[in-house]
N, C-alpha and C positions, 0 to 999 in steps of 0.2 A: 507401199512405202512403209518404213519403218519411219515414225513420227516422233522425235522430241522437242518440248520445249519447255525446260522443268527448271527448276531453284530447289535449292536445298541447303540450310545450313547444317553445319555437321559441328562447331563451334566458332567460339568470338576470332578465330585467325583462318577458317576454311571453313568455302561454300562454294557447292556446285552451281555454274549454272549455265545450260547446252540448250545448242538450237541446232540440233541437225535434222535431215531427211535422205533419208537412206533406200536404195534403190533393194526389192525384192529379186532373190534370185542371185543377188553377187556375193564376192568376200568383200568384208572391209576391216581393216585395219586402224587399228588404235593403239598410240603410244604418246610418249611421253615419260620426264623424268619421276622418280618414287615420288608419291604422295600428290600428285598431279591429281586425282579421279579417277583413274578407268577401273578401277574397278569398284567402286563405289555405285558408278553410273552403271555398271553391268547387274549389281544388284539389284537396283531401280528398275533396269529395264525390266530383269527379271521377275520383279513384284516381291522381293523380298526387302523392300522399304517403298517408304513413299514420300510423292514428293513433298515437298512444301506448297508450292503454286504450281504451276504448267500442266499438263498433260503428255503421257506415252500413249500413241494410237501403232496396230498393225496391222495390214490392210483393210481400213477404213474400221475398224474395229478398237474401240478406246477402252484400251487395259488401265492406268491410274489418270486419277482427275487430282485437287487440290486435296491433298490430303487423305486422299481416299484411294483404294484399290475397286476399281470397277468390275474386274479379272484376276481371281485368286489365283497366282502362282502356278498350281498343277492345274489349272484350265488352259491357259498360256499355250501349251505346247510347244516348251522351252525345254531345250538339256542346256543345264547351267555347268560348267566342268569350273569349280574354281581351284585357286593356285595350289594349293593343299589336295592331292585326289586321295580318294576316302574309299573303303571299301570294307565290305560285312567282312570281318574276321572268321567267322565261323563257316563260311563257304565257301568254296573254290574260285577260282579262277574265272571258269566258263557257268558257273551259277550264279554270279555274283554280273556277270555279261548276261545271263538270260534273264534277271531278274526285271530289268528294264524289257526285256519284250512281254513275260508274262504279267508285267503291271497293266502294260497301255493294251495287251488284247490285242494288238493289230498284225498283219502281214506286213513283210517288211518291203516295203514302198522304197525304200532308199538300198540298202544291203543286209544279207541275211547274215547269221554267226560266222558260217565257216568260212564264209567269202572275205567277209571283216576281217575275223581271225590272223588269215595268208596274209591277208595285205598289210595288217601292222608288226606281222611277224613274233604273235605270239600263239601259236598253234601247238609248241611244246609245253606253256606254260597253264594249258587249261585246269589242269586235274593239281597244280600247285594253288595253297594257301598264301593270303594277301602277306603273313608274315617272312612268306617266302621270296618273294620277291625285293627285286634293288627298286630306285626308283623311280629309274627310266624304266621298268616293267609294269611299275603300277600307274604310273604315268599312261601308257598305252590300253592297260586294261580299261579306266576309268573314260580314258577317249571314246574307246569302242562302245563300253556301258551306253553313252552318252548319245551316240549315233544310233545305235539301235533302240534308241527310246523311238525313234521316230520322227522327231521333233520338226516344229515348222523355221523353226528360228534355233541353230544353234551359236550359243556364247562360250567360249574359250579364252577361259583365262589363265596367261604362261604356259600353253598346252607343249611348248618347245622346250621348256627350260630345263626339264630331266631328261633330255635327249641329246643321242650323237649326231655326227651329219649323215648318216647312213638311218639312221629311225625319222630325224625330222625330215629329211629326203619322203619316208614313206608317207609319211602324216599328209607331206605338202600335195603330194601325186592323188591322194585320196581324198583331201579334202577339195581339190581344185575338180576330180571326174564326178563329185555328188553333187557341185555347185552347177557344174555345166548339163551333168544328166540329169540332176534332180530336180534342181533348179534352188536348190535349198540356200536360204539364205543364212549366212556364215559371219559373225562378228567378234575375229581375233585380238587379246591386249598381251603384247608381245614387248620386252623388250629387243628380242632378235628380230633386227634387221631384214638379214637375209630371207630367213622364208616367208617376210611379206612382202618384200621385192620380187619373190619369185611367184605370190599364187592373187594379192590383194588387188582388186581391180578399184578401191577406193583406199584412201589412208587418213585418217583424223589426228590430230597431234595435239593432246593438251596439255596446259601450262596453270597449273595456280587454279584449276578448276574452271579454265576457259577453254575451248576451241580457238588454238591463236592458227591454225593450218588448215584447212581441210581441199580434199580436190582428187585428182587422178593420184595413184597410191606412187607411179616414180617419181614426180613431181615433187611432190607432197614432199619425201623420202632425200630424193637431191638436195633441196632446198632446206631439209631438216640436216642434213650435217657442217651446213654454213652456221648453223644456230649454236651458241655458248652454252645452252644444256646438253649437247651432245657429246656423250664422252669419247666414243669408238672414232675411232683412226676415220678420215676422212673417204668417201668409195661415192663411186656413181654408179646408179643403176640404169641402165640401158632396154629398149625394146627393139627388136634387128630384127629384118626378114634374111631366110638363106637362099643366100647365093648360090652357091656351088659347094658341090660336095667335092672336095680332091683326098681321098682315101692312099692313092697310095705317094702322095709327100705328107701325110698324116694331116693335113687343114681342111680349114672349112672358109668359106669366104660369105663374109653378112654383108647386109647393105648400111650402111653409113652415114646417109643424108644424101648427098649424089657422090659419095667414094664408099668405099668398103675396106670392112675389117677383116685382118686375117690372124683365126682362131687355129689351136689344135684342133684335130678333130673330133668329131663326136655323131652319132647315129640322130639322123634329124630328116625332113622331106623338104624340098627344095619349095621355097616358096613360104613356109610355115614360120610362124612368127617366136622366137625366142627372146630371154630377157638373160641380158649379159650382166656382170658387175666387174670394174675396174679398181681397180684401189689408187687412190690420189698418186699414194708415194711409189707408184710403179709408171708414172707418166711424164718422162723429161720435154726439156722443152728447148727451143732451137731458133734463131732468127731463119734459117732455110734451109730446105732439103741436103741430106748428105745419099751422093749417091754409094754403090759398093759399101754399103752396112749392113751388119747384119738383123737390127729393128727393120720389118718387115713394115710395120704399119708407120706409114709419114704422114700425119694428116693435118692441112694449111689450115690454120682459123684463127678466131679475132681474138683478145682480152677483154672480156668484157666487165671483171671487177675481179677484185684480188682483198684478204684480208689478213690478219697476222693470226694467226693457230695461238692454241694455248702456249704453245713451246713460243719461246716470241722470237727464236733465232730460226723460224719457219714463213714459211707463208703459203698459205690457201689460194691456188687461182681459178675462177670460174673461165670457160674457154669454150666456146660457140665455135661449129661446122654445120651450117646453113642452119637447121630447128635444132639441131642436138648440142647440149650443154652439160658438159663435163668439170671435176676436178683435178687440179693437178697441185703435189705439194713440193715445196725446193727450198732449198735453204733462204734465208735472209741472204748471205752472202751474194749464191745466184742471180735472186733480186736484183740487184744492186750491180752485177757484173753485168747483164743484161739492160740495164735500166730501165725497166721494164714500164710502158702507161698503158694505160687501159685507150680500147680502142686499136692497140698495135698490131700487125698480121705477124703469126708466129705458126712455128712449127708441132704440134705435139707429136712424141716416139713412144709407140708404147707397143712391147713386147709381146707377141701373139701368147707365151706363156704365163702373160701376165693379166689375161683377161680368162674369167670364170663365166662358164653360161652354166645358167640357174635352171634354166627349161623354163 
């Protein structure tokens, strides 16, 4: 386990203070709005501050006590990436990547250069200088550094933010096969959403230097865009076994709770578990089925709460089919045309092109 339970004032209007326990071996995920902690708390972890009170332990192993650092920093066996990636000027590309393996001495336990390399997709840019690079390239360089250090615990902070969806695509796919094959335990502060919905197997949300969330990361993640600090359009993230593969009408058919969805298609093994995301304002809503339409997916479920969006001539509804709870967003007018209560059995339609799977 990764162990905290630490305080720290930072001054008279902000002070940390986390009590979590953190499973070895997973992603976890941490967010929340600017100036929240996560990255203060990543420093901490990392022994580049100390607490005030509490203690950081790593498996059974206690790196700071009150005040004190127990485990200096480079004992830790931390790659720290923070939001800013940094790199020796005067060295290339791929020297500036191997300098993390020729520090720590070791064989690469997790993945060697050239494998890294392919996978993040900078294999052209070895022999290029840091000044050469945009900053989604040193963005990836400084990743890679970071993984070939070795590390027993790696921290990532914004490792998404200088990237497109085809790079954080790679990032995602690579840090989810070192987690499963390595076992290596991974702790993301992201404000993107998305690619901790697709790889985070825990999610922490803080607030004001608290943990006001913490639990299973869609959970977590659902119930985070009900909340008034979140700015991004309202979306549900989903986890679906597959159904059926139907290739040639171009769909895919997931399981649903006891119905199923029906996706574009995509290359996937029957049986295997994917994570979808919906966007609220792609989910209409219906007192009963309309047969002869072209909305594929009809699916009957309850209203279980509803609330007004920032936009106030909106509204947010949360919407249960058997465990699974979704949002959906409609105008105020809607509202009101429907007259809508909580507890009502209604229809959600939601577009097979209007649901994205994550992998």
């Amino acid at each position: 386990m990764l162990d905290i339970a630490i305080k720290k004032r930072y001054n008279a209007n902000f002070a940390l203070s986390i009590d979590l326990n953190l499973k070895i071996g997973k992603i976890h995920g941490l967010s929340g709005v600017s100036g929240a902690g996560k990255s203060s708390l990543l420093r901490l972890i990392s022994g580049f501050e100390k607490p005030d009170s509490g203690k950081i332990g790593f498996q059974n192993t206690l790196w700071s006590g009150e005040k004190t650092l127990l485990v200096a920093p480079e004992k830790r066996q931390i790659s720290y990436l923070a939001q800013t990636a940094q790199c020796l000027p005067h060295l290339t590309v791929k020297q500036n990547i191997l300098l993390a393996k020729n520090r720590h001495n070791k064989k690469a336990l997790l993945i060697d250069f050239q494998p890294l390399s392919i996978e993040l997709g900078i294999t052209h840019l070895t022999e290029h200088f840091p000044h050469q690079l945009s900053g989604g390239e040193l963005q990836r360089v400084a990743i890679a550094r970071a993984i070939l250090a070795q590390p027993q615990l790696l921290l990532l902070d914004e490792p998404f933010a200088h990237l497109d969806d085809d790079n954080s695509g790679r990032l995602c796919r690579l840090l989810k096969r070192l987690q499963q094959e390595a076992k290596l335990t991974i702790l993301i502060v992201s404000h993107e959403m998305q690619p901790l919905a697709t790889i985070a197997d825990t999610m922490t949300w803080l607030k004001a230097g608290e943990v006001v969330q913490h639990g299973d990361a869609l959970s977590v993640l659902n119930r985070a865009y009900c909340r008034d600090d979140v700015l991004s359009k309202p979306k549900t993230f989903l986890a679906c076994q597959i159904l059926q593969s139907i290739p040639e009408q171009g769909l895919t058919l997931l399981t649903f709770g006891s119905s199923h969805l029906t996706v574009q298609h995509f290359n996937g093994d029957v049986g295997s578990i994917v994570r979808i995301q919906i966007e609220a304002q792609d989910v209409s809503i219906g007192l009963e089925k309309i047969p002869h339409f072209s909305v594929i997916n009809q699916i009957a479920c309850i209203l279980v709460d509803f609330e007004k969006n920032e936009n106030a001539h909106h509204r947010i509804l949360i919407l249960r089919h058997d465990e699974q709870e979704w949002h959906a967003l409609i105008s105020e007018y809607s509202f009101q045309q429907l007259d809508l209560r909580k507890g009502m059995k209604l229809v959600a339609f939601i577009k097979a092109t209007g649901i994205r799977v994550l992998f």
